[in-house]
N, C-alpha and C positions, 0 to 999 in steps of 0.2 A: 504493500500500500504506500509506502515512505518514497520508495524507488519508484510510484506510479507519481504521485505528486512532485515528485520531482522534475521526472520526464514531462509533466505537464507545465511547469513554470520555464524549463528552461523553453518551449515551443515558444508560450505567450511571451515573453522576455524577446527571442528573436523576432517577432513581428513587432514591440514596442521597438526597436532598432531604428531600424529607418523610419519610424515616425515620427522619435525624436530628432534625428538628421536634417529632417524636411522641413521642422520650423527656421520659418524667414525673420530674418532681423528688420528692424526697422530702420529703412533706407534714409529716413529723414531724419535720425538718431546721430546726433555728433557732443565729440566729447572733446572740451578742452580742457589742454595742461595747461595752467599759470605758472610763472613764474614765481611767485610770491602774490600773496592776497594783500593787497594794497587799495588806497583809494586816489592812486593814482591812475588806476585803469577802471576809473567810476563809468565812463561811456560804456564798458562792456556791461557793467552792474546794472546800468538805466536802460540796456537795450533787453535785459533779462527781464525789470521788474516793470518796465511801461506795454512787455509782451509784444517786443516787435521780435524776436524770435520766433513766437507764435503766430503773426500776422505774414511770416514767412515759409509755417507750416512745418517749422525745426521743432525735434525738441531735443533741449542743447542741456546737458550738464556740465559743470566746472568744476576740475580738480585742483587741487593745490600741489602741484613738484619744486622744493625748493631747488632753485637753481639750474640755470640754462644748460646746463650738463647733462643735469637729471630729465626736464623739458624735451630735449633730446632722443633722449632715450625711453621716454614714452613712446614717443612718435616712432621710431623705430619698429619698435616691439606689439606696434600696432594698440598700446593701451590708448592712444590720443589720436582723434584725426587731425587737429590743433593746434599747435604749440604757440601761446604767446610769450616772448622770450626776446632777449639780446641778439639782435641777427647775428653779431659773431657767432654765436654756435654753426650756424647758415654755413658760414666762411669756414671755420674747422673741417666742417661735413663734409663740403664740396672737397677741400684742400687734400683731405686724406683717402682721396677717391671713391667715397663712394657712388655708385651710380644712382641708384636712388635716393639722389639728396635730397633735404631740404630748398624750398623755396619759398621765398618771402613775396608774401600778395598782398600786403596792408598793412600800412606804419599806425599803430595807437597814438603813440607818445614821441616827442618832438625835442624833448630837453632831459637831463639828467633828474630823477625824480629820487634822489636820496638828500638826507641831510645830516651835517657834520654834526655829532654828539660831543659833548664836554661836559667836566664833571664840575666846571665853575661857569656862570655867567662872565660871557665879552664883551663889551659894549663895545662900539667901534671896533669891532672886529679887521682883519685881515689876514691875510695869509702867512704873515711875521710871527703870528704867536704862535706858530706851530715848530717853530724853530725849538731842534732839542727835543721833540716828541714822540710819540708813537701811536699810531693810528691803526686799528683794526678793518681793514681792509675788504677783506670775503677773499673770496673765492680766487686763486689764481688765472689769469686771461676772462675773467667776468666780465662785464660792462661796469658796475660800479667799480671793480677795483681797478681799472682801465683808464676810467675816467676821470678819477681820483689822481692816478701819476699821473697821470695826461695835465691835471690841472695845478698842480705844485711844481712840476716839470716846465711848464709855460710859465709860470708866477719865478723861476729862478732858482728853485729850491731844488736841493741834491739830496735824493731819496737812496733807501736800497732797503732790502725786502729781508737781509739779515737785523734780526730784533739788538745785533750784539755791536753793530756796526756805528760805534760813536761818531766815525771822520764825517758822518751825514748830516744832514740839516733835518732830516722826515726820517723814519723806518716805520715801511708797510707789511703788516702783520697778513702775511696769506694764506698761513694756518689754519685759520680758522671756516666751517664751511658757512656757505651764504644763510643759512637758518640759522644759526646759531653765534654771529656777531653781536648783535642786542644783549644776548643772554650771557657771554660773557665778559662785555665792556660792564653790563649790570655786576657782573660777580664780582669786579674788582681788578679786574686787568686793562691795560694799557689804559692811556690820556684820552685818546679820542677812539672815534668807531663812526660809523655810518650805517641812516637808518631808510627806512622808506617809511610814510604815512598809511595808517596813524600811529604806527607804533612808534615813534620818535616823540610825540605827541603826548604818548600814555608812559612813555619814559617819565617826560617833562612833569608830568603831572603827579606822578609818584614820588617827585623828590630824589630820581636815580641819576638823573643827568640834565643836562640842556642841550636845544637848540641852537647852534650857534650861528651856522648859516645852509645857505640852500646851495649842494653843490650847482644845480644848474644854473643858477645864477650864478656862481663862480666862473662856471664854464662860459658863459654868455655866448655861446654858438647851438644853432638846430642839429641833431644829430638823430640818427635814426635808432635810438635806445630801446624800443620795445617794438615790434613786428610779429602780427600775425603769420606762422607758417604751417607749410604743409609739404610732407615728401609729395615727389615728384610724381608719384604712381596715385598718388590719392585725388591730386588737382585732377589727373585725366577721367580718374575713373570717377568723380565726385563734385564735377565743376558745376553743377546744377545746385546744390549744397553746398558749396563753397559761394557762389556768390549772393544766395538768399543772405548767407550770413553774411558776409559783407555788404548787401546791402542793409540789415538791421544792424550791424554796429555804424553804418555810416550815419542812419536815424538816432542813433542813442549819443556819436559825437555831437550831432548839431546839435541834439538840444541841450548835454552840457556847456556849449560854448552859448548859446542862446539864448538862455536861460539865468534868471534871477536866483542864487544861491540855495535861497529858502523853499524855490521849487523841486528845486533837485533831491536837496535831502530825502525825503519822504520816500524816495526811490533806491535810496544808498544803505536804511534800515535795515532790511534783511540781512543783506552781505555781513553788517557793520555794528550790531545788534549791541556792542559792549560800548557803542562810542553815543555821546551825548550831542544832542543839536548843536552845543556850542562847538564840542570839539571837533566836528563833521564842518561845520561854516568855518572853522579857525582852517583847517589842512585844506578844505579846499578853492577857500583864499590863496592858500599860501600856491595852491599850483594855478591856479588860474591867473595869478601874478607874475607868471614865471612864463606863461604862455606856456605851459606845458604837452599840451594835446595841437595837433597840428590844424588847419585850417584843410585840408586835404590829404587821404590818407594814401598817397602816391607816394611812393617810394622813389624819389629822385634820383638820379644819378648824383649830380651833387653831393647830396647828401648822404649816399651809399658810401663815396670816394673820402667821406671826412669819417667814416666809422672806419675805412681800412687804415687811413693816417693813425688811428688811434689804436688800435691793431699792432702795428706794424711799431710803433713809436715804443710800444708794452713790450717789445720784441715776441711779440704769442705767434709773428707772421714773418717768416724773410721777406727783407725789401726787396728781393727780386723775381717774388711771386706776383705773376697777376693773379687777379681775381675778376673774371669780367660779371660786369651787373647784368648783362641779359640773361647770363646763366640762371644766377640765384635771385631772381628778383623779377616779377609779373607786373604788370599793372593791371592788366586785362578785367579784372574782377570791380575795378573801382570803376564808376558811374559816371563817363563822362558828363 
C-alpha cells in the first residue's frame, strides 16, 4: 500500500512539473538596484508615489545595493533590470571587456550629492581647514570618493590614501565600504567623512557630527554622478519597458524641479518615513540649491568626457584608454 502511494505521488508530482515551468512572469515587472537610498534621487521617489509608474503600466520595485560595485552586480546576475549608480561602474564594465555591458540611458543627478561631515562646527568654511586631516572617503574608484580627490586635488591640496602618510596635506580613508562610512566616522574614527541626505542631516541632528559643506558645491561643475542603466541585452530585449520608465521618471523630474517644496514632500513620506517635514524641506533645499537634478536627463557627451577626466585623474583608468560615449551611453529613450 506505502509502495502504491508512492508510485502514485511521484506520477502526480511529474505532471505538476511543467506546470510549474509554464508560469509566465510579469513582462511589465522591473526591478531597481539603488545605489544608496537617498533623497537625492527624490524624482525617482515622486515618480513611484504620484503612480506614474503605474500610469505607464510598470510595476516597479526598488532595492537598496550599497555601492556601485554591488549595483553592478545585481544587474549582472540578472537580480536588477536597473541599476541606478555612478556611471563609472558603466566604464569598469565596458573597460574589462565585457560584452554585455552596461549602458547608460538616463542621467538623475547633475552635481555631487554628498556632504563633508565634521565633528566641530566651521563657519566660513574652506578647503584650508582640512589641512592635516583625514577624511573617510568610501569606497575605492566610487564616485564620491572620486570626486572628493578630484576636489582637494583642484583646491591644491596633496592627498594620499595611506592613513600613515604625514608628508600630505589630506589622507583619504578607502577602507572603508560605501554603507558603512557614516557609521564609523559616528564611532569615532577619522576628522571628516562624507554623507548623502538625509542621513548627514540625522547625523547633525543627533549631536554626532556636522554639516560642513556640500561637496557639489565645492565641485561647482555638472557631472554625470548618478545614471540610470541597463546591460546591453536587457535594453534590446526590454526597450518597450525601458522607456515607459523613463518616460515616468522624466514626469516625477519635472515636477520636482517645478514644484513648490511643500508639494513634494507629501510624496517623499513613504521612502522617508523617519524624517520630519522640516528635515525633508531642510535636505531638499539644500539640493535644489545646488541644482542638483538636471534640466534634461541626456547624457551628454560633454558631460560623459568630465566623468572620465575624473576617472582617469583617481588613476581607476589609464590615460591612454579611450572610452567612446556611443558605446556606453543611449539617449534614444529620453523624449525628444
Amino acid at each position: 500500500m506505502k509502495k502504491f502511494k508512492y508510485l502514485l505521488f511521484c506520477v502526480l508530482f511529474s505532471f505538476l512539473i511543467p506546470l510549474v515551468g509554464c508560469k509566465k512572469s510579469d513582462p511589465n515587472k522591473i526591478t531597481i538596484a539603488e545605489v544608496t537610498h537617498s533623497l537625492f534621487y527624490a524624482p525617482m521617489y515622486v515618480a513611484k508615489e504620484k503612480g506614474f509608474f503605474k500610469d505607464e503600466g510598470l510595476n516597479v520595485t526598488i532595492i537598496t545595493t550599497p555601492g556601485a560595485d554591488k549595483v553592478m552586480s545585481a544587474l549582472i546576475s540578472k537580480d536588477a533590470d536597473i541599476g541606478l549608480m555612478g556611471p563609472e561602474a558603466s566604464v569598469y564594465n565596458y573597460v574589462n571587456g565585457n560584452k554585455d555591458y552596461a549602458i547608460n540611458f538616463a542621467q538623475l543627478t547633475q552635481k555631487d550629492g554628498s556632504f563633508l561631515l565634521g565633528r566641530e562646527k566651521i563657519d566660513n568654511f574652506s578647503l584650508s581647514h582640512l589641512k592635516g586631516s583625514t577624511i573617510i572617503g568610501g569606497r575605492k574608484g566610487g564616485m564620491p570618493e572620486m570626486t572628493l580627490e578630484y576636489i582637494l586635488k583642484k583646491a591644491g591640496l596633496s592627498i594620499s590614501q595611506d592613513v600613515n602618510n604625514k608628508d600630505v596635506d589630506v589622507r583619504v580613508r578607502t577602507d572603508v565600504s560605501f554603507d558603512a562610512v557614516t557609521g564609523v566616522f559616528v564611532a569615532g574614527e577619522s576628522d571628516y567623512a562624507t554623507a548623502f541626505e538625509p542621513v548627514g542631516t540625522q547625523i547633525e541632528k543627533a549631536n554626532k557630527g556636522y554639516i560642513i559643506a556640500s561637496l557639489g558645491k565645492l565641485l561647482n561643475e555638472n557631472v554625470p554622478y548618478t545614471c540610470f542603466s541597463s546591460l546591453k541585452s536587457t535594453l534590446k530585449k526590454r526597450s518597450d519597458q525601458i522607456q515607459k520608465f523613463t518616460n515616468a521618471i522624466i514626469k516625477g523630474l519635472d515636477y520636482v524641479v517645478t514644484n513648490e517644496i511643500k508639494d513634494i514632500i507629501p510624496y517623499l513620506k513613504t521612502d522617508f518615513s523617519s524624517s520630519s517635514d522640516e528635515e525633508l524641506t531642510k535636505v531638499m533645499k539644500n539640493y535644489l540649491e545646488i541644482e542638483a537634478w538636471p534640466k534634461t536627463m541626456s547624457l551628454t557627451k560633454e558631460s560623459f568626457e568630465k566623468l572620465i577626466d575624473i576617472v582617469k585623474e583617481a588613476g581607476e583608468l589609464d590615460k591612454e584608454i579611450k572610452v567612446p560615449y556611443e558605446d556606453i551611453v543611449t539617449t534614444d529613450f529620453i523624449v525628444k
